[in-house]
C-alpha positions in Angstrom: -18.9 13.4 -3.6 -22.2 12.3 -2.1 -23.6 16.1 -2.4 -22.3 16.8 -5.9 -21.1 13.8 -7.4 -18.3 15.5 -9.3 -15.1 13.4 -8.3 -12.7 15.6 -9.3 -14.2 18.9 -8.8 -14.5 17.2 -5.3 -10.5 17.0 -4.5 -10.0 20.3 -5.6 -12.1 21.8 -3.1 -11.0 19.5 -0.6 -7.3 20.6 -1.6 -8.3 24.1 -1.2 -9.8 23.7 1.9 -6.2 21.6 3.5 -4.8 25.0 2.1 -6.9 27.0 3.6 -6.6 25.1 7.0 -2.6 25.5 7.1 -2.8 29.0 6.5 -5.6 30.1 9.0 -5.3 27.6 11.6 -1.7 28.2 12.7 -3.0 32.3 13.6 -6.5 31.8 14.4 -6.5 28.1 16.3 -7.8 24.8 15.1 -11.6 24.8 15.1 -13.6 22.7 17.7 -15.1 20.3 14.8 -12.1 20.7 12.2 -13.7 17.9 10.1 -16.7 20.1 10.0 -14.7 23.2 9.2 -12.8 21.2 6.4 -16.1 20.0 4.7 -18.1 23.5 5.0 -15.1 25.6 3.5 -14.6 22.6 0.5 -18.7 22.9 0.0 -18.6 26.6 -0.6 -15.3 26.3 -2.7 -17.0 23.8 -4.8 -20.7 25.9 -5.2 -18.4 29.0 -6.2 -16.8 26.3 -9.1 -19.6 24.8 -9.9 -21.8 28.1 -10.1 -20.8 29.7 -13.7 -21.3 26.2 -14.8 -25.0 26.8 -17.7 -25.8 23.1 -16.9 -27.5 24.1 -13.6 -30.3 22.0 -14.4 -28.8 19.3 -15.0 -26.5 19.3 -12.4 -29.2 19.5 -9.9 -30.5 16.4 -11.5 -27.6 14.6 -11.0 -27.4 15.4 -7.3 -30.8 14.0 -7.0 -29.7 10.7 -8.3 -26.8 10.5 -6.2 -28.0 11.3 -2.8 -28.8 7.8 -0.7 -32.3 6.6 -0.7 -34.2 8.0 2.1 -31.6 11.1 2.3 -32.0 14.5 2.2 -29.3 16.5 -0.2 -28.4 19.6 2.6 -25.0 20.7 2.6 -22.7 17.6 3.9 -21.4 20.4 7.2 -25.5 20.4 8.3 -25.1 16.9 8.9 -23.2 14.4 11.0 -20.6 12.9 8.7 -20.4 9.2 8.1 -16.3 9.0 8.5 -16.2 5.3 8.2 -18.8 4.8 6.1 -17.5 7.0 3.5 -13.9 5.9 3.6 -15.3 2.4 2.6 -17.9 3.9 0.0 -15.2 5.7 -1.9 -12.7 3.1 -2.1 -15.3 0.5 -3.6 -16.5 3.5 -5.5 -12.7 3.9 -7.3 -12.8 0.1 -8.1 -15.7 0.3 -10.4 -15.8 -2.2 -13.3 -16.1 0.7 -15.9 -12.4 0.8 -14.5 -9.5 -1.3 -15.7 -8.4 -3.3 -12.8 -5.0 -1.0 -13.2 -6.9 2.0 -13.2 -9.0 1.5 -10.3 -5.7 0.5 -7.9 -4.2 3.6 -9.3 -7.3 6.0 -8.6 -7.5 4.5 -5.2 -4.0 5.2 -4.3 -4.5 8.9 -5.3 -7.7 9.6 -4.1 -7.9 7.2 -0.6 -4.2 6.6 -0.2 -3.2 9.9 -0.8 0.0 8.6 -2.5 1.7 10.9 -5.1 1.5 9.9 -8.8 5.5 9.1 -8.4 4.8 6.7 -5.6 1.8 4.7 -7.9 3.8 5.0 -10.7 6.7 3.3 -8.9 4.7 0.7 -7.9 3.1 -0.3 -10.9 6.6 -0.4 -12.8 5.7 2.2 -14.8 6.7 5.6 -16.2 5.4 8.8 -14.4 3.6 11.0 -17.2 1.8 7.0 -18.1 0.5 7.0 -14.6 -0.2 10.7 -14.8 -2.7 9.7 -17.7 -4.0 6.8 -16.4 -5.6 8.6 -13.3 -6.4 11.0 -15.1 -8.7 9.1 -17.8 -10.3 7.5 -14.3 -11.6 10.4 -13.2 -12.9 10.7 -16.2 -14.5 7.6 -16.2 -15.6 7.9 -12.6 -17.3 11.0 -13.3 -18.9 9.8 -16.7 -20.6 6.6 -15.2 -23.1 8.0 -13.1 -22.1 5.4 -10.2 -23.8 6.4 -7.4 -22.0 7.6 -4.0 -23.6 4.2 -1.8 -21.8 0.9 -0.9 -21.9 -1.7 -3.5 -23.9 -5.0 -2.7 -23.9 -8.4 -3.3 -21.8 -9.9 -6.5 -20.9 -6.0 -7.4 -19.4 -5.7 -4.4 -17.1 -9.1 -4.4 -16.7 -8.2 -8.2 -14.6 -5.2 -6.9 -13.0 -6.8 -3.9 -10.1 -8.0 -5.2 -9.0 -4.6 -6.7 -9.6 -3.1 -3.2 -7.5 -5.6 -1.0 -4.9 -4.8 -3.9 -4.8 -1.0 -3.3 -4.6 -1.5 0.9 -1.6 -3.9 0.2 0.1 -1.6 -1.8 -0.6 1.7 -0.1 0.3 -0.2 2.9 4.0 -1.3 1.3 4.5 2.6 0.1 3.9 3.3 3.9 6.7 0.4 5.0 9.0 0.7 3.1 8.8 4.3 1.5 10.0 4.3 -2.1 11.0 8.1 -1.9 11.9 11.2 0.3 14.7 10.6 3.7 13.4 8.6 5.8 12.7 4.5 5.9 8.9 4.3 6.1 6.2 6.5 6.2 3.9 6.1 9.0 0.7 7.9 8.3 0.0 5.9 5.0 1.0 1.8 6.9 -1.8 3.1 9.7 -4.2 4.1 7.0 -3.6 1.1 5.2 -4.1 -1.0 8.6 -7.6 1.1 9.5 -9.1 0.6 6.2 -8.7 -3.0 6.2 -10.1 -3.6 9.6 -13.1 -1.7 8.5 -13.1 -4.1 5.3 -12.7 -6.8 7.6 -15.6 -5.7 9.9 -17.8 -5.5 6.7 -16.6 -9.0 5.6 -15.6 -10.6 8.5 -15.7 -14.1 7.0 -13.5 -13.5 4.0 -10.3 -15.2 4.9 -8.7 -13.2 1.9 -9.4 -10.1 3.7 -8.6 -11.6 7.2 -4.9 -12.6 5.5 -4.5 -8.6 4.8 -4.8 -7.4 7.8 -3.1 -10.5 9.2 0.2 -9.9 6.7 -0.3 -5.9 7.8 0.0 -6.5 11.2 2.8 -9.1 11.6 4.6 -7.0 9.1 4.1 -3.6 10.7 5.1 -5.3 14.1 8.5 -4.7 13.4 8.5 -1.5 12.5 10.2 -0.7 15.4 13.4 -2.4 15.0 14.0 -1.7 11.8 16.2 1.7 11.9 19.0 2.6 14.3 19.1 5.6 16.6 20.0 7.3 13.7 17.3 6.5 11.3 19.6 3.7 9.0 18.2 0.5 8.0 18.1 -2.5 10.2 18.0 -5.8 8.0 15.5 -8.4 9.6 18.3 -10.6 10.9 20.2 -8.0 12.6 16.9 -6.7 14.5 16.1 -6.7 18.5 13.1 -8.9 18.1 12.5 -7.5 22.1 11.6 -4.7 20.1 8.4 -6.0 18.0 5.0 -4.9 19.0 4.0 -8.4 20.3 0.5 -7.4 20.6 0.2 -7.1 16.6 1.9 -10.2 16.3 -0.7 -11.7 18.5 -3.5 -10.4 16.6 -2.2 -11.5 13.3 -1.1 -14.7 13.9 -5.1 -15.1 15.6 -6.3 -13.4 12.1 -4.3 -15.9 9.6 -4.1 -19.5 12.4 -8.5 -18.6 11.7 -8.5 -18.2 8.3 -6.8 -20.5 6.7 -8.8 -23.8 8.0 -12.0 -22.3 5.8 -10.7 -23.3 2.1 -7.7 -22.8 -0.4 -5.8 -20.1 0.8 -5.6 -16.8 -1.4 -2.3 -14.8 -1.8 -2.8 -12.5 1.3 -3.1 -15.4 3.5 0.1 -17.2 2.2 1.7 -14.2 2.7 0.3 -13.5 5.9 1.4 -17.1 7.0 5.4 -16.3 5.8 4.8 -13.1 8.1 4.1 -14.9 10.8 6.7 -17.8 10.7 9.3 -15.0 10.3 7.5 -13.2 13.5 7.3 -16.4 15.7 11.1 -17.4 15.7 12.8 -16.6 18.4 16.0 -15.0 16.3 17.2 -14.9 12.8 19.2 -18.6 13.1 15.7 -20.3 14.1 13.9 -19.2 11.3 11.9 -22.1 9.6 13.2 -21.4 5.7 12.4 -25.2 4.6 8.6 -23.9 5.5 9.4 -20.5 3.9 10.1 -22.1 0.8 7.5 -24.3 0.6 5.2 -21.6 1.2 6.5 -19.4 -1.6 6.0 -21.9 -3.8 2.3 -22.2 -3.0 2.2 -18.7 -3.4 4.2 -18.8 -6.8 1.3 -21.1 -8.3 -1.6 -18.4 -7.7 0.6 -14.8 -7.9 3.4 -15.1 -10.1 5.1 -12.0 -10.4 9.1 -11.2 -10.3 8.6 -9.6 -6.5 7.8 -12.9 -5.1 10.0 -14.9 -7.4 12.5 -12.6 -6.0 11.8 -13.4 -2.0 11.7 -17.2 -3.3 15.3 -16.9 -4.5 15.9 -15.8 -1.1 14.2 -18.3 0.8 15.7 -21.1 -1.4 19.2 -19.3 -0.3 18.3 -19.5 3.3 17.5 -23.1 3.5 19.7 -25.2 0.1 22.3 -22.7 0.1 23.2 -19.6 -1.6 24.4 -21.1 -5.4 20.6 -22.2 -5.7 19.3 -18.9 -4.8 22.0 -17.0 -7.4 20.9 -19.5 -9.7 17.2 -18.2 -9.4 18.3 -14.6 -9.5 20.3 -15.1 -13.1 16.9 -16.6 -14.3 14.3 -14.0 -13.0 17.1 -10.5 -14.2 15.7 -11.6 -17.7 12.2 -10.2 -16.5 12.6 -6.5 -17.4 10.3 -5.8 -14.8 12.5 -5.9 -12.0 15.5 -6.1 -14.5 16.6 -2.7 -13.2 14.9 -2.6 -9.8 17.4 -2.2 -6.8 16.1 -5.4 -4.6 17.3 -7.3 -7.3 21.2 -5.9 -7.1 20.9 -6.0 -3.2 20.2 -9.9 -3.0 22.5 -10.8 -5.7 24.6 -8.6 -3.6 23.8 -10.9 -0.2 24.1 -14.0 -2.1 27.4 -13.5 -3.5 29.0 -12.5 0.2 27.2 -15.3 1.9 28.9 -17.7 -1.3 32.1 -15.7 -0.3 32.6 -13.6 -3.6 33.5 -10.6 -2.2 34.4 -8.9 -4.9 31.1 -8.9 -6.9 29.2 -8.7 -3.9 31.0 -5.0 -3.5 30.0 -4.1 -7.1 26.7 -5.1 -6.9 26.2 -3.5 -3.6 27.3 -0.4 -5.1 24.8 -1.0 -8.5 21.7 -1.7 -5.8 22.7 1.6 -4.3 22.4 3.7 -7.4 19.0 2.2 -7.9 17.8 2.6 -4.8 14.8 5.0 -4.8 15.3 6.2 -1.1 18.0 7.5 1.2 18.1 4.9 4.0 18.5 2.2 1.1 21.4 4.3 -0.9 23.1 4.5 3.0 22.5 1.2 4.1 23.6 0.1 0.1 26.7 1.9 0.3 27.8 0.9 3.9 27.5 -2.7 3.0 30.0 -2.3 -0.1 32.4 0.2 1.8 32.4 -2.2 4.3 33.4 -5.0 2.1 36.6 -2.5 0.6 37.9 -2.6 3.9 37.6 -6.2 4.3 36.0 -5.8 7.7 
């Protein structure tokens, strides 16, 4: 991008080169500087696309504009790459305001995230071939703009802050709790989530929004750990070893949010963060604070009203008044079609009604979470609950 400044002529080579890395690597060895292999072999795949281009020209006008001030335009292999410093230049650069706020999230996720158009899709409640559009028309946009390939400053960059924090959260969620393929969560995408936010943080170390990210990351991803058996099923919070959380995230992100929220109104991320960590500080399930739960999903209600956490309101209000109010809340938010249809919905309806001792439809509902369920832990974990109920164990 910084050499050429042709975004999506840019992936492809960098696709060919991953390619070209798989197949060669595996016989020949892996390089001594595989970054610098990866970069040189996209370069020359990108001159050979670029070449028959008649534009030449103008093209090399463009390159001029692009390049930093003070930088010289040589291949990006003949110099030292800026790893950090592009990460964070790219992700502003997908969140610029000739973007839709939806469009930017959903260009991040592709091109920083590395999240399949399925994945975005499934997160923004929408249809695949709609999402499939979308990023597609952002590429376009990207490329027609001009924006340059530098770090935003000043009110241009908090103008695009907000859409960034959005896309960590939610490539960080994807990584958590994976909404496809066999397996629970997906690693690779929570740690890139987690390592681009502490180098937002480190940018904008003052920004308590941005401090309540990677606070809400950390005391989330803490119990990663404990949340599959030795067999790879799901492990519902209350039945997890807590011995088994990574106390030293916990730490860190109870440090991160117990700092940030003293400086002004708290933001979504740090309310968040703050449910996080009173769920992380208990010492088991039974001593969990769900009175302050509540209360704090209400605060959070007020400034980020959207079905998902009216959803883990019900629950909380179900926790602490008692499961009638919380089925209550649940027949009130399945008019939303957003999450009409979404499996968390049937699988706390489904807790509800066993905790109120309906057995019955807390087997059928079990069973209707289960066929919505996107993944195969869910579907397992789904199923055993409602088979388990049949047998009145």
């Amino acid at each position: 991008m910084r050499r050429y400044g042709r975004f999506d002529t840019a992936e492809d080579a960098v696709q060919e080169a991953l390619v070209a890395a798989a197949t060669q690597w595996p016989e020949e060895g892996v390089p001594d500087n595989p970054l610098g292999w990866l970069i040189t072999v996209a370069s020359r795949r990108l001159t050979d696309l670029l070449r028959g281009e008649e534009a030449r020209r103008r093209r090399e006008d463009t390159v001029a504009r692009w390049a930093l001030p003070g930088e010289r335009t040589a291949p990006a292999a003949d110099r030292p790459p800026a790893e950090t410093d592009d990460t964070l230049i790219l992700l502003f650069m997908c969140c610029h305001p000739a973007l839709s706020p939806a469009s930017q999230i959903a260009l991040t996720l592709r091109a920083v995230g590395g999240l399949t158009t399925r994945e975005i899709a499934r997160a923004f409640l929408v249809p695949e071939d709609t999402m499939t559009r979308r990023i597609t028309r952002a590429k376009q946009r990207v490329k027609d703009s001009g924006v340059p390939f530098r770090m935003p400053r000043g009110a241009e960059r908090a103008e695009r802050l907000g859409a960034v924090l959005h896309v960590l959260y939610l490539i960080f969620n994807e990584g958590y709790a994976s909404t496809s393929g066999p397996t629970l969560y997906r690693g690779e995408l929570s740690a890139e989530a987690i390592q681009l936010a502490r180098m937002v943080h480190r940018l904008l170390p003052g920004d308590g929004e941005v401090a309540g990210l990677l606070a809400l990351m950390l005391l989330t991803d803490a119990r990663r750990p404990a949340r599959t058996g030795p067999d790879g099923e799901l492990v519902p919070m209350a039945e997890q070893d807590r011995g088994l959380w990574d106390a030293g995230r916990i730490a860190e992100g109870v440090a991160l949010i117990t700092e940030a929220l003293p400086r002004g109104v708290p933001g979504p991320y740090q309310l968040q963060a703050a449910i996080a960590a009173v769920h992380d500080e208990a010492q088991d399930a039974e001593s969990t604070d769900w009175p302050q739960i509540t209360a704090l999903y209400e605060l959070l209600m007020r400034i980020s009203d959207n079905p998902v956490v009216r959803l883990n309101h019900a629950v909380a209000v179900a926790m602490s008044r008692g499961p009638k109010e919380g089925l209550h809340l649940l027949g009130e938010l399945a008019a939303d079609e957003r999450v009409a249809e979404d499996h968390r919905l049937h699988a706390v309806r489904a807790h509800l009604l066993e905790m109120s001792g309906d057995l019955v439809a807390a087997r059928e509902a079990y069973g209707a979470a289960a066929r919505r369920a996107p993944g195969l832990p869910q579907q397992r974990y789904l199923n055993s609950r409602a088979a388990r109920l049949a047998d009145g164990s």
